[in-house]
C-alpha positions as CSV (number, residue, x, y, z in Angstrom):
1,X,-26.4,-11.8,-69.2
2,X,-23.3,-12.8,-67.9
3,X,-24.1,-15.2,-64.2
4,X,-21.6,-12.3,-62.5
5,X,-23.8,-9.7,-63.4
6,X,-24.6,-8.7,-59.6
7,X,-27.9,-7.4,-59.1
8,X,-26.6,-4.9,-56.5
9,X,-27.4,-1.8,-56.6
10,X,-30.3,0.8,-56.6
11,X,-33.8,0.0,-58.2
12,X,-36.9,1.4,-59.2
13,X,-39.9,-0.5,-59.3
14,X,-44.2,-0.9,-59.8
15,X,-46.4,-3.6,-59.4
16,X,-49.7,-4.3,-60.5
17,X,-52.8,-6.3,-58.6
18,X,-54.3,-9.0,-61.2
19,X,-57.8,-7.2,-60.6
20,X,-58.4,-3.8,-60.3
21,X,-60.8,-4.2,-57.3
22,X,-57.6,-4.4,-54.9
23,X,-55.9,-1.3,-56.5
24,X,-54.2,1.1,-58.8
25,X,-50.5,-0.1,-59.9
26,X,-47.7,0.9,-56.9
27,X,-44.2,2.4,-57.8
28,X,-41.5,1.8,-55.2
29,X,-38.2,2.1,-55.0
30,X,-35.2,-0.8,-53.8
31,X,-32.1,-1.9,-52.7
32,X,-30.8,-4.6,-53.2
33,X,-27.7,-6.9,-52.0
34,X,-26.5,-10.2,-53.9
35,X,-24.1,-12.1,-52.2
36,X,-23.5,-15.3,-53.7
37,X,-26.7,-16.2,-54.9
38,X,-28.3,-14.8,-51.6
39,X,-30.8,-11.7,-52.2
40,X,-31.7,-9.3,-49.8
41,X,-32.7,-5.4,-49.4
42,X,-35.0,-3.4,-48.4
43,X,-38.2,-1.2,-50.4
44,X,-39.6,1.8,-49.6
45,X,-43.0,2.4,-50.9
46,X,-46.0,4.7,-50.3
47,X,-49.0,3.5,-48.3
48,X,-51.8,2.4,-50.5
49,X,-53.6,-0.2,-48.0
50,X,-52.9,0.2,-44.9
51,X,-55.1,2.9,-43.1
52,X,-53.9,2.1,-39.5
53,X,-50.0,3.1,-40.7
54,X,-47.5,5.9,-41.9
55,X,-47.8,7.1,-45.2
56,X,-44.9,5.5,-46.4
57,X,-44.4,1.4,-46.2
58,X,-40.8,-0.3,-45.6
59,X,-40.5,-3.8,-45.9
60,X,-37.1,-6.2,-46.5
61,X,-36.9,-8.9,-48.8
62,X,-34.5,-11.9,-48.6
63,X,-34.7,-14.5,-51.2
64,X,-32.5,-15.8,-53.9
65,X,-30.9,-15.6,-57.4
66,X,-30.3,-18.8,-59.7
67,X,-29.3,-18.0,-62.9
68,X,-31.9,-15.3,-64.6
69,X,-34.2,-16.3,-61.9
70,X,-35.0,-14.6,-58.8
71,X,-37.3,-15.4,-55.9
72,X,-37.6,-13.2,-52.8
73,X,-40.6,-12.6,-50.1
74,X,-41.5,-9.1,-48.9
75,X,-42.0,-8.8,-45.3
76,X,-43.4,-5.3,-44.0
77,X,-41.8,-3.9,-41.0
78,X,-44.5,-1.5,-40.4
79,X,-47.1,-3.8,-38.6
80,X,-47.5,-7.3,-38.2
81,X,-48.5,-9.7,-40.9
82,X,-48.6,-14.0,-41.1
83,X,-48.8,-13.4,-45.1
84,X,-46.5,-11.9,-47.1
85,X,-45.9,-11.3,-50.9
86,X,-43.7,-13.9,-52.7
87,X,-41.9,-12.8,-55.5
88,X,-41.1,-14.3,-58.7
89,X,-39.1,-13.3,-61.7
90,X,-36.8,-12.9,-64.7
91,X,-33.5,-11.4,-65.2
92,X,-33.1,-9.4,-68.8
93,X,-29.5,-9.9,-70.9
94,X,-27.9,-7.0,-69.0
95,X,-29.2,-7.5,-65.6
96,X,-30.7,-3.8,-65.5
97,X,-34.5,-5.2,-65.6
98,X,-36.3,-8.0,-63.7
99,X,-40.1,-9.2,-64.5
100,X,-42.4,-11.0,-62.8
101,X,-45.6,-12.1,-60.9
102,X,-45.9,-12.0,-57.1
103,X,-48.5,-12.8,-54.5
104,X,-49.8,-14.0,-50.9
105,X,-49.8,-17.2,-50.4
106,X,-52.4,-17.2,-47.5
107,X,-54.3,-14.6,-49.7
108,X,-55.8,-16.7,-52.7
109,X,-56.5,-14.1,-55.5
110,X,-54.4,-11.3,-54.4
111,X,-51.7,-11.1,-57.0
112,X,-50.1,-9.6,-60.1
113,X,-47.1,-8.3,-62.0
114,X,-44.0,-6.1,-61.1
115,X,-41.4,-4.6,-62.8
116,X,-37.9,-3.6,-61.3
117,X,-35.3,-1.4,-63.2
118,X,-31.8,-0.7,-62.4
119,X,-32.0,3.1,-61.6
120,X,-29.8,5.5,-63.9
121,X,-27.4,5.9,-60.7
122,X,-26.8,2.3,-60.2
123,X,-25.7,1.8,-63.7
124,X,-23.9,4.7,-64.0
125,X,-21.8,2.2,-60.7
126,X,-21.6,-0.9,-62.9
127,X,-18.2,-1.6,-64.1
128,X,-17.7,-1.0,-68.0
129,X,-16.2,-3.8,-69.5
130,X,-14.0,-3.5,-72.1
131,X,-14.4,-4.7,-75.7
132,X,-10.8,-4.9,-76.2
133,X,-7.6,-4.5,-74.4
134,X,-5.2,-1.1,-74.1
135,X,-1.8,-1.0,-75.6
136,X,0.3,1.5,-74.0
137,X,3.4,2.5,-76.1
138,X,6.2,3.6,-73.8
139,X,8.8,5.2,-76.3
């Protein structure tokens, strides 16, 4: 992975609680917005815990990027929380995956894993780069 790969783009995502009392795994999908080292986006995914709310959950995240690390919390903005999800990854060779744990800090047991992967119409975006340079002959 090259440190310019920009993790910009359209995502598609699922985490997993540690124990499968809190849950069945949760797809979801992202965007997200690197600017120098800065993360931030927002998630959109269905309502699986809170009974008081829509059926669908947005939340933003703002964290950061250093190196093939990432670290971002997830705030709701569908009701009020004091605890929300931290999470915590890895960045693959071509920036297209990122793998990880999250949880609440407040919230001792309440974790697990996530997965995010760079949607087919994000990468389709990325700039190729070129394996070699074009001659053009003008004659």
């Amino acid at each position: 992975m090259v440190a310019t790969d920009s993790l910009s783009g359209s995502w598609t995502g699922r985490y997993d609680y540690t124990g499968l009392s809190f849950g069945a795994p949760v797809s979801f999908d992202a965007v997200l917005i690197e600017t120098a080292g800065t993360l931030r986006g927002e998630i959109v995914e269905p309502n699986t815990f809170r009974h008081e709310a829509t059926d669908t959950l947005l939340a933003v995240l703002s964290g950061t990027r250093t190196g093939n690390r990432v670290r971002f919390i997830k705030t709701y903005t569908d009701f009020d929380a004091d605890d929300h999800p931290v999470y915590e990854g890895q960045i693959n060779a071509t920036a297209t995956r990122i793998t990880g744990r999250w949880h609440f800090p407040k919230s001792l047991g309440v974790s697990g894993t996530f997965l995010l992967a760079r949607t087919a119409q994000a990468a389709a975006r990325r700039p190729a780069k070129a394996a070699v340079g074009l001659v053009f002959d003008e004659t």
